[in-house]
N, C-alpha and C positions, 0 to 999 in steps of 0.2 A: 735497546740502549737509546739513552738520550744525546738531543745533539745542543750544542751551543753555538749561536750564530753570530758571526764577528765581521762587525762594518767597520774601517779602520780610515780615515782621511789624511792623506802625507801633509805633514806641516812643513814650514821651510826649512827647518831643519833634517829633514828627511830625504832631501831634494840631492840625488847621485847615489842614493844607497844602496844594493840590488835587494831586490822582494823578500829571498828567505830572510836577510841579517834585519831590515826592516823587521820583519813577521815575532821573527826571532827575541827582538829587542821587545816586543807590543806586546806577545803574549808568550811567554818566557816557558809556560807547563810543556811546550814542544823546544827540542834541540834545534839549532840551523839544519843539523841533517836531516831532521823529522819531518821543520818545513819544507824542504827542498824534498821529498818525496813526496809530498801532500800537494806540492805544485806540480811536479813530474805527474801526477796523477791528473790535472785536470781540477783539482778543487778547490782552486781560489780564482778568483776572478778581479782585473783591473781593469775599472771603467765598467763596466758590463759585461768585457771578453774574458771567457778562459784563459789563461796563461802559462805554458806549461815550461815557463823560461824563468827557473830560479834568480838567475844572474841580471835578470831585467832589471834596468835603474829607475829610479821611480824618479815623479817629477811633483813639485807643492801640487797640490790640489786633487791629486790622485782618488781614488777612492777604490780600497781596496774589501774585497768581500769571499768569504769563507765558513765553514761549516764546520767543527771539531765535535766529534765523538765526547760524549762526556766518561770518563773513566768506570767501567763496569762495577759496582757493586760488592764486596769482598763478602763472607758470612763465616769468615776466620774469628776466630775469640783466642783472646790469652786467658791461661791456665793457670793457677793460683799454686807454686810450688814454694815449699820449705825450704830455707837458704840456710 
């Protein structure tokens, strides 16, 4: 499985937001919940540190960095049926 790597820089508008709803907001293909286990996990990192504190409020200038799974590959086909 492929991964997709995501550098993300808090602008000042970002500035008190915590990490998942930031994350959330940036790259939208995960849920707040999704992110907020993807940080529980250890797999984002602010500043250079792992951070395993969803609720973290970020600050301008931040620099946020993560790893996402690319969606596995389907080998489903639809089927040509008479209506």
């Amino acid at each position: 499985m492929s991964q997709r790597r995501l550098h993300l820089q808090v602008a000042s508008d970002g500035e008190g937001v915590r990490l998942d709803t930031f994350l959330a907001r940036q790259a939208p293909e995960l849920t707040r919940s999704a992110w907020k286990r993807h940080i529980e996990e250890s797999l984002v990192s602010v500043d250079g540190h792992p951070t395993v504190k969803p609720g973290l409020p970020l600050k301008a200038g931040m620099a946020v960095d993560t790893t996402l799974p690319l969606p596995a590959a389907t080998s489903l086909e639809g089927e040509s049926i008479a209506i």
